[in-house]
C-alpha positions as a Markdown table, in Angstrom:
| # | Residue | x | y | z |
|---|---|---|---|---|
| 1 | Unk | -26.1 | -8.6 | 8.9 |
| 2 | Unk | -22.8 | -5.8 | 9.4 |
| 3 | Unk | -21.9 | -3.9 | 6.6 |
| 4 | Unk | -18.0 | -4.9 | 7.2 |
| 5 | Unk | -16.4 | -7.8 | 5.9 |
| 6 | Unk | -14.3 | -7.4 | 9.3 |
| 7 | Unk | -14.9 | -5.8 | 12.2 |
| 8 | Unk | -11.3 | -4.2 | 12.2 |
| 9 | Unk | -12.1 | -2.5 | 9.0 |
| 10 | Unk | -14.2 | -0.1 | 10.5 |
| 11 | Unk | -11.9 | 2.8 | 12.3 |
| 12 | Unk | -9.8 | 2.9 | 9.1 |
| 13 | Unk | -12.9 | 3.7 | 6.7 |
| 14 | Unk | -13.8 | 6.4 | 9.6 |
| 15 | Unk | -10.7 | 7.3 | 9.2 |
| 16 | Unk | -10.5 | 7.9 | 5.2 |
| 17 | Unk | -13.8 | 9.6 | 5.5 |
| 18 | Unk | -13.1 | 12.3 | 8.0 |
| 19 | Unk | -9.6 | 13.2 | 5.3 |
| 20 | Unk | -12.0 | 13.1 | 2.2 |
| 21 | Unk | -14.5 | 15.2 | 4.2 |
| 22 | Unk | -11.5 | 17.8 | 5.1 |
| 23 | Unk | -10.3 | 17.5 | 1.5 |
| 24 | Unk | -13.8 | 18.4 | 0.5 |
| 25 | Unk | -13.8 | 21.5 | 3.2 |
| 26 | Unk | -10.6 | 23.0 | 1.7 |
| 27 | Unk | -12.1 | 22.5 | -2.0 |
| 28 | Unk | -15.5 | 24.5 | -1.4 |
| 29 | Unk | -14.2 | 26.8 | 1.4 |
| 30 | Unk | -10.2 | 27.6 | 0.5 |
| 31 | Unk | -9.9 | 31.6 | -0.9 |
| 32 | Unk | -6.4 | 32.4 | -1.0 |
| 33 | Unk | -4.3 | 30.7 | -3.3 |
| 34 | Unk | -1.6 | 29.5 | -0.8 |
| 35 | Unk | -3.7 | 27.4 | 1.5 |
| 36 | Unk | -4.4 | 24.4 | -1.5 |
| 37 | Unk | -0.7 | 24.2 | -2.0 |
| 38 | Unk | -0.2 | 24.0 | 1.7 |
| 39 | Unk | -2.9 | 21.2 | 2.2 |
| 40 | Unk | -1.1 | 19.4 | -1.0 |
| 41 | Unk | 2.5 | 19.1 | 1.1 |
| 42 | Unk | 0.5 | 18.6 | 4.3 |
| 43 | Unk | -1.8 | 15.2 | 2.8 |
| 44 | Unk | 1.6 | 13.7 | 0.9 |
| 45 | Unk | 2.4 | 11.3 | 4.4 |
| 46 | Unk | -1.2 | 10.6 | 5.2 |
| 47 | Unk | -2.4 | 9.7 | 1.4 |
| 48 | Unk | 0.3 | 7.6 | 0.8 |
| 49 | Unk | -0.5 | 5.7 | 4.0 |
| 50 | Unk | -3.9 | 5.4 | 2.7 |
| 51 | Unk | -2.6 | 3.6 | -0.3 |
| 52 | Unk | -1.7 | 0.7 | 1.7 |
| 53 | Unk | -5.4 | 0.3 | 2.8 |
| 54 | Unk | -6.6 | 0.7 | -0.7 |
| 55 | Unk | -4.3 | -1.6 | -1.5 |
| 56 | Unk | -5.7 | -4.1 | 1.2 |
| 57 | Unk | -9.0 | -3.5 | 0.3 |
| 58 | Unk | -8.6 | -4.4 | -3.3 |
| 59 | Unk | -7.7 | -7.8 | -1.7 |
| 60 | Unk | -10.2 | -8.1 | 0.9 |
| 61 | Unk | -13.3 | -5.4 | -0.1 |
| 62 | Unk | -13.9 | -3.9 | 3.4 |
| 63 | Unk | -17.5 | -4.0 | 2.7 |
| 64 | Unk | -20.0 | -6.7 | 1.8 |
| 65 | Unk | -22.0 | -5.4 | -0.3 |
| 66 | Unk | -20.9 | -4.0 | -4.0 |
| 67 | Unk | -22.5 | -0.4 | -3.4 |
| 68 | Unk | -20.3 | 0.6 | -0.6 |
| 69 | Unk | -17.3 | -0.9 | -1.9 |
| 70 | Unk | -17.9 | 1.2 | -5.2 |
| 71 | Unk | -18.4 | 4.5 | -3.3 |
| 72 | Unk | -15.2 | 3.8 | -0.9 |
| 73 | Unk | -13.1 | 3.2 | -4.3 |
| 74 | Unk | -13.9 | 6.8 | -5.5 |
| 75 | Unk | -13.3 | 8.0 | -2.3 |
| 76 | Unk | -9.9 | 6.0 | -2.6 |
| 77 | Unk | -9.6 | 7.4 | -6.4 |
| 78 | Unk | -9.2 | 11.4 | -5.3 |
| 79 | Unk | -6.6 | 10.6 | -2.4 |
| 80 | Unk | -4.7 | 7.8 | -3.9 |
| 81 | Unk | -4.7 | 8.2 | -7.2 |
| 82 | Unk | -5.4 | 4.5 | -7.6 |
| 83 | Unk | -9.2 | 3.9 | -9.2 |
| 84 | Unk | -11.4 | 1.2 | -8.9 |
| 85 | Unk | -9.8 | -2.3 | -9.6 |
| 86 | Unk | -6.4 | -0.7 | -10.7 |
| 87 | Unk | -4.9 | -2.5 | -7.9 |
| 88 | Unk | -6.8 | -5.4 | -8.0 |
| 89 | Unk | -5.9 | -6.2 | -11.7 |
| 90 | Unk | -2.0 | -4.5 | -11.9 |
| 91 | Unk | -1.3 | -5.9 | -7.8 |
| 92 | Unk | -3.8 | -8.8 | -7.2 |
| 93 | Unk | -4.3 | -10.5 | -10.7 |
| 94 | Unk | -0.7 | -9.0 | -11.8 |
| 95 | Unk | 2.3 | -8.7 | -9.6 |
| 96 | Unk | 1.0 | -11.4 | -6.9 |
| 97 | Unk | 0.9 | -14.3 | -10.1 |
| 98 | Unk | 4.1 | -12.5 | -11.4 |
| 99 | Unk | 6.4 | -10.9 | -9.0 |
| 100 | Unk | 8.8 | -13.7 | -9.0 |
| 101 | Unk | 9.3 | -13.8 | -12.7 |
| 102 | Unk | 10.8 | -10.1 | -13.8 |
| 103 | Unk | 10.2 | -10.6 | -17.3 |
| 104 | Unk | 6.3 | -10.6 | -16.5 |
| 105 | Unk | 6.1 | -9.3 | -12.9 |
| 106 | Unk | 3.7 | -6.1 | -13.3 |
| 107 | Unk | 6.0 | -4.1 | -10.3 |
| 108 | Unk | 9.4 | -5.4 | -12.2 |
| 109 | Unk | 12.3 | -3.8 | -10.2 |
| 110 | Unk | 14.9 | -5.5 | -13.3 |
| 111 | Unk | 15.8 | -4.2 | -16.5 |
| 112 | Unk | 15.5 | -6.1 | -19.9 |
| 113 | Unk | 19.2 | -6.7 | -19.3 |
| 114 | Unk | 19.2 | -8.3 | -16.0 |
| 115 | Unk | 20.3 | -5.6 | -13.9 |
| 116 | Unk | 18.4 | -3.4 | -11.1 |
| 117 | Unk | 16.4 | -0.2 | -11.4 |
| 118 | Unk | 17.3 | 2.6 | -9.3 |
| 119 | Unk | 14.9 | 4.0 | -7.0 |
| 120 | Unk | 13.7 | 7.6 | -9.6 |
| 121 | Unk | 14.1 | 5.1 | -12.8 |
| 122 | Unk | 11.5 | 2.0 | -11.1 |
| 123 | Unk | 9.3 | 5.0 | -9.3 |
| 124 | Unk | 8.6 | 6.8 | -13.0 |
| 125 | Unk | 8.7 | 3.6 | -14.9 |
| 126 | Unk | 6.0 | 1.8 | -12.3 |
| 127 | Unk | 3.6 | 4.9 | -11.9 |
| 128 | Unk | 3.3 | 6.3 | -15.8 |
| 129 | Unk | 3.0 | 2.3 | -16.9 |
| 130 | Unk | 0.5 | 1.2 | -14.0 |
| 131 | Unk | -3.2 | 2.2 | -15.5 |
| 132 | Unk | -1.9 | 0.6 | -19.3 |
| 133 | Unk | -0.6 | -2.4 | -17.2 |
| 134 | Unk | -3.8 | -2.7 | -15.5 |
| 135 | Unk | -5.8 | -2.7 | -18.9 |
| 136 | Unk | -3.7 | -5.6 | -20.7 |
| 137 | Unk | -4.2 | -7.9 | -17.2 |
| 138 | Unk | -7.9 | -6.5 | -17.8 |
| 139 | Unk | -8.1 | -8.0 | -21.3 |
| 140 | Unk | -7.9 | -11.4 | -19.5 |
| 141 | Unk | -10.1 | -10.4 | -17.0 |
| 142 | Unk | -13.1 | -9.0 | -19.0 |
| 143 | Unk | -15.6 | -9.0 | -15.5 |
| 144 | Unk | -12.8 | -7.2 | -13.3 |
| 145 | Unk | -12.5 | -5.0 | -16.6 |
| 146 | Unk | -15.5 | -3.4 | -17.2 |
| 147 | Unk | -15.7 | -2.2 | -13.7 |
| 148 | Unk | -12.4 | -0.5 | -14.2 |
| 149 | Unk | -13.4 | 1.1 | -17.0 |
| 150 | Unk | -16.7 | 2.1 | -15.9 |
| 151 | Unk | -15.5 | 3.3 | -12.7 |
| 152 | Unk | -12.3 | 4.7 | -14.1 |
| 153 | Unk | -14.7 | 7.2 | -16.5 |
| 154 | Unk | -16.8 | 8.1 | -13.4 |
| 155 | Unk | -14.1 | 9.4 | -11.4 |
| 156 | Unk | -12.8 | 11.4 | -14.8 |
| 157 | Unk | -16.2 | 12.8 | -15.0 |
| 158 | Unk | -16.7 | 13.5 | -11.1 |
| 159 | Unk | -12.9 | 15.0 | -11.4 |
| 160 | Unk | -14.4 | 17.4 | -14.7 |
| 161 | Unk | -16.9 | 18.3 | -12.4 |
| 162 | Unk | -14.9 | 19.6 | -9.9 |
| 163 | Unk | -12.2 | 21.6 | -12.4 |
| 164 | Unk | -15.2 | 23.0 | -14.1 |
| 165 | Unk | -16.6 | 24.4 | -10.4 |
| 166 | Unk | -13.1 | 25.8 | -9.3 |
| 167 | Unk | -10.3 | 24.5 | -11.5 |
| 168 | Unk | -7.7 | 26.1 | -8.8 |
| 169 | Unk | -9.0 | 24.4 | -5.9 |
| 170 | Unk | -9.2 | 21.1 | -8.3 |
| 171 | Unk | -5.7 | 21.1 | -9.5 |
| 172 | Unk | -4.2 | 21.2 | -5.7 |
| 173 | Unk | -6.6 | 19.3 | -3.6 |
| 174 | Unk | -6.9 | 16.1 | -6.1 |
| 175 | Unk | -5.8 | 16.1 | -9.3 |
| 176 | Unk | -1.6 | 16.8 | -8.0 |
| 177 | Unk | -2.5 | 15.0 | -4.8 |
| 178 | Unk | -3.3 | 12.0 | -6.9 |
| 179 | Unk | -0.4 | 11.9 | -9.4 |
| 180 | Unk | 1.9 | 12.5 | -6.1 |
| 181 | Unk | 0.4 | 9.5 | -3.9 |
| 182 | Unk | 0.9 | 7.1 | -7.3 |
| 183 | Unk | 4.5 | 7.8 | -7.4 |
| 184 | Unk | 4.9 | 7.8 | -3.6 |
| 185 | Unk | 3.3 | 4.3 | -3.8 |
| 186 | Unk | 4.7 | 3.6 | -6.9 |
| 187 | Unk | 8.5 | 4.4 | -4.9 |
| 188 | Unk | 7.4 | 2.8 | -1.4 |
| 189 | Unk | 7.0 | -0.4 | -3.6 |
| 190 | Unk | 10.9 | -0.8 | -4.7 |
| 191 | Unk | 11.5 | -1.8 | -1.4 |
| 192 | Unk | 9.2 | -4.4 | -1.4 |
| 193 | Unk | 11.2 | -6.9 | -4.0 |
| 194 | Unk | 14.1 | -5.0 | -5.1 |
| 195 | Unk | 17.4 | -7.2 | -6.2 |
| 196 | Unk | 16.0 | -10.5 | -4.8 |
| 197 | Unk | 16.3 | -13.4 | -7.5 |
| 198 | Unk | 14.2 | -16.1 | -6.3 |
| 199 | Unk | 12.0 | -18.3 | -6.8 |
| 200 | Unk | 10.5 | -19.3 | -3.1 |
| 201 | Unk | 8.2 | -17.0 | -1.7 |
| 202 | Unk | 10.1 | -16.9 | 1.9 |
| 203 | Unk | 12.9 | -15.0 | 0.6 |
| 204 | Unk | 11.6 | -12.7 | -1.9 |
| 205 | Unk | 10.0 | -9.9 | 0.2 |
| 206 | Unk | 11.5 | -7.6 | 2.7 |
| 207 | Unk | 9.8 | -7.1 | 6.1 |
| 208 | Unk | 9.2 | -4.0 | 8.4 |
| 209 | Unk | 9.0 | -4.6 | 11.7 |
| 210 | Unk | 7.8 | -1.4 | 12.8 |
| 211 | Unk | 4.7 | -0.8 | 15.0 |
| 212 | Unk | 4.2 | 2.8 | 14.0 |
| 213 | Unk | 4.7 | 1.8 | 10.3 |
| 214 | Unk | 2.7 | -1.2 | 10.6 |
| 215 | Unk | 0.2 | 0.8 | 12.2 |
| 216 | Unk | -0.6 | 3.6 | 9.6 |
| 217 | Unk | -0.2 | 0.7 | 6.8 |
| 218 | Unk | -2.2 | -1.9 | 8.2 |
| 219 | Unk | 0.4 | -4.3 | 8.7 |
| 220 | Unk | 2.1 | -3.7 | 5.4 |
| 221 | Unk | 5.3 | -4.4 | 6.9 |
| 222 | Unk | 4.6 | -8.2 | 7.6 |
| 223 | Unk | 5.1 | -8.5 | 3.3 |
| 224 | Unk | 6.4 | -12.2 | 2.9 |
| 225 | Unk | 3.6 | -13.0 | 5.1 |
| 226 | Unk | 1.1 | -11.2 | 2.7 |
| 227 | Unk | 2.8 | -12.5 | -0.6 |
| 228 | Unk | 2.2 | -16.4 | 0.7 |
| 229 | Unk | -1.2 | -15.5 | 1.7 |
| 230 | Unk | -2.4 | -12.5 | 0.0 |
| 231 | Unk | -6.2 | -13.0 | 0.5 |
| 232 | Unk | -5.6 | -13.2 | 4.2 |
| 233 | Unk | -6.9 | -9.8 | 5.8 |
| 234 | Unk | -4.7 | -7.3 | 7.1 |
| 235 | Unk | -5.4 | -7.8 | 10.7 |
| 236 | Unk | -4.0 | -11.8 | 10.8 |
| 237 | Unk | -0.9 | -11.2 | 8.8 |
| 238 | Unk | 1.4 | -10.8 | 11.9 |
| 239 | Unk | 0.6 | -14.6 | 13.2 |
| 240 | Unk | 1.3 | -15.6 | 10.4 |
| 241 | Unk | 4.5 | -14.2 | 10.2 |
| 242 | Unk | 5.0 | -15.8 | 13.1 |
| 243 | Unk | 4.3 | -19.2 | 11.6 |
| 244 | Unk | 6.8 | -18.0 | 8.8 |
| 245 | Unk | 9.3 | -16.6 | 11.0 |
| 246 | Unk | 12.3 | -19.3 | 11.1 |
| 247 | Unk | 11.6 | -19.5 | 7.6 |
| 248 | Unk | 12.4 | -16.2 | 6.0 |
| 249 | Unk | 16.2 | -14.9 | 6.2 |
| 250 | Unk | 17.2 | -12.6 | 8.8 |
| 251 | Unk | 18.6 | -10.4 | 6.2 |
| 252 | Unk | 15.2 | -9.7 | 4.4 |
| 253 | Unk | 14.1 | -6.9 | 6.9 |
| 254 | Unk | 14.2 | -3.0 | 6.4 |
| 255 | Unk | 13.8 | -0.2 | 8.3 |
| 256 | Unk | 10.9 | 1.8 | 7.8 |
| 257 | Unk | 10.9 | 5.0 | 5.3 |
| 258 | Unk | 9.9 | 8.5 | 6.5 |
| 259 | Unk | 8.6 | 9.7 | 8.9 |
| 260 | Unk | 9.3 | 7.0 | 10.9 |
| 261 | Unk | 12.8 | 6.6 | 10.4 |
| 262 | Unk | 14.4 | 10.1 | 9.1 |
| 263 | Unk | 18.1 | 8.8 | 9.4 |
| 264 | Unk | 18.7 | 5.2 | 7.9 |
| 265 | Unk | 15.2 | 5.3 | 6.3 |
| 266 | Unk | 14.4 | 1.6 | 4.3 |
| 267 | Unk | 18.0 | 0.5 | 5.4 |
| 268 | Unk | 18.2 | -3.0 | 5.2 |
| 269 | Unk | 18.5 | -4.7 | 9.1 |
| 270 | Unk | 19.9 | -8.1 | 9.8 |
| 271 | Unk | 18.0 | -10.3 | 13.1 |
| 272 | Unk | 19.7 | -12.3 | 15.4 |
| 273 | Unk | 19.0 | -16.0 | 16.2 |
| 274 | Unk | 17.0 | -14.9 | 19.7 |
| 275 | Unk | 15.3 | -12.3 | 17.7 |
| 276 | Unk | 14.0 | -14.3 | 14.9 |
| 277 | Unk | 13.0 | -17.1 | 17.9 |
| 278 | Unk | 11.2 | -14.0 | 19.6 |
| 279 | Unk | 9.2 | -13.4 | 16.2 |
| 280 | Unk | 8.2 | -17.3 | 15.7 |
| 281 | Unk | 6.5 | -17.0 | 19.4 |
| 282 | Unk | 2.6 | -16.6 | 18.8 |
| 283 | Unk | 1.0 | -13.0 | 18.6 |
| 284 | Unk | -0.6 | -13.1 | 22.1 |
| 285 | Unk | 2.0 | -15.2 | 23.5 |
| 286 | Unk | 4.2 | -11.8 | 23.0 |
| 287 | Unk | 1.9 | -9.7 | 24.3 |
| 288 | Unk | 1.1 | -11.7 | 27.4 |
| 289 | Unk | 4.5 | -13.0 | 28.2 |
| 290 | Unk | 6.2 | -10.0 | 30.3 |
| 291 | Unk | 9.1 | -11.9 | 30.1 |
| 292 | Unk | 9.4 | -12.3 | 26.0 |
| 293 | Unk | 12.3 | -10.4 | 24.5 |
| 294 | Unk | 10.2 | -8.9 | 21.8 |
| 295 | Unk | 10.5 | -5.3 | 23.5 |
| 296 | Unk | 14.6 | -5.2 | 24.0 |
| 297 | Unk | 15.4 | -7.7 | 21.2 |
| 298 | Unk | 13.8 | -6.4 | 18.5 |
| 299 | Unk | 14.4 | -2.7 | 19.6 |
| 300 | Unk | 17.2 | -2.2 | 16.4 |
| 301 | Unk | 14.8 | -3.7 | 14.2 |
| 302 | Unk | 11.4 | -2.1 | 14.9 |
| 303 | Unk | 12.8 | 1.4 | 16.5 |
């Protein structure tokens, strides 16, 4: 029997563990006091990358067994900021039922009033509401619940732990880190939904066609694809864009944000006829075909 759910999952979680590992390094070893606040800016990028695989996780546990899937989430806890089940009841149980109604949608990018958030006012207002979002889809949930809660007080207590051994080290290599990847996922996520009134799942996400982006997120990119499907793993959501792909508008794609894009970051990007035929072409069929225009078609889309 393998301890992964799927076989892809596996680099990743080495991954995760080798940046908690050097998180843990700087906490027991770092002296002077500039060297935490350096490893704070340096981890911003990389932790909120690893949102998006805590994020897939909480759909898809990597592991099979509760045990290991309990020890990743605290691992997940100090870089993410995101506990236990916090995604699974304010993202799975919340914003996937919801997201199309903004008067209930968990992630709501629209104001009482009908009109649109701005980037700072949805960023603040989705990060400080998140955990007590979380508990009132909990209240529902009482199973999911408990392990939130239980979880949730053992990564308080673990945190205590390490403020009470060096409070210095603490504050910069978890405690901000976390606060600053749940706003940086928090503002990663207006891009996913913002302005779109809808009520069909095909045209009420925004795509990123991006292989470096899709790369580092696990195919996060592919969004309208995981929003019809959103138990599907990671690894399968491309083909099924492709399935999707004459069905969602050509203008619901973005450019990726920073670092992969540092001049037009999340703009939005319009596909042409032959490039949204080049999508609809199976997976491998791309990959095999050396005459598929994926490469020189899509280059404006995915550069």
């Amino acid at each position: 029997m393998t301890l992964f759910r799927h076989p892809e999952d596996r680099i990743p979680v080495l991954l995760f563990s080798c940046v908690f590992a050097l998180d843990l390094t700087v906490y027991f070893t770092a002296h002077s006091w500039w060297f935490p606040i350096l490893w704070l800016g340096l981890g911003i990028i990389p932790k909120g990358w690893i949102s998006a695989w805590n994020h897939h996780h909480q759909h898809v546990t990597m592991f099979r067994h509760a045990l290991p899937n309990r020890l990743l989430e605290i691992m997940f806890g100090f870089q993410t900021g995101i506990t236990s089940h916090a995604w699974f009841l304010h993202h799975v149980l919340g914003h996937h039922r919801n997201y199309l109604d903004q008067e209930k949608d968990e992630s709501r990018w629209m104001r009482p009033d009908g009109t649109a958030m701005g980037e700072l006012e949805y960023s603040l207002s989705t990060a400080l509401t998140a955990y007590p979002r979380a508990f009132k889809v909990g209240l529902k949930h009482p199973k999911a619940l408990r392990v939130f809660l239980g979880m949730g007080a053992l990564q308080v207590a673990l945190l205590g732990l390490l403020f009470w051994h060096n409070w210095y080290n603490a504050l910069f290599v978890f405690l901000l880190p976390m606060c600053v990847s749940l706003y940086v996922t928090a503002w990663a996520t207006y891009f996913h939904h913002s302005g779109l009134v809808t009520k069909e799942h095909a045209e009420a996400s925004y795509n990123i066609l991006h292989r470096g982006y899709n790369l580092m997120t696990g195919n996060l990119g592919y969004h309208t694809a995981h929003h019809t499907k959103h138990g599907l793993h990671w690894s399968k959501l491309p083909e099924l864009h492709a399935q999707m792909a004459r069905d969602i508008p050509p203008t619901l794609y973005r450019q990726p944000g920073i670092p992969f894009v540092w001049s037009g970051s999340e703009e939005k990007v319009v596909l042409s006829t032959d490039q949204v035929e080049s999508l609809a072409q199976p997976v491998s069929a791309r990959a095999s075909d050396s005459h598929a225009p994926a490469d020189s078609q899509l280059k404006d889309a995915t550069a």
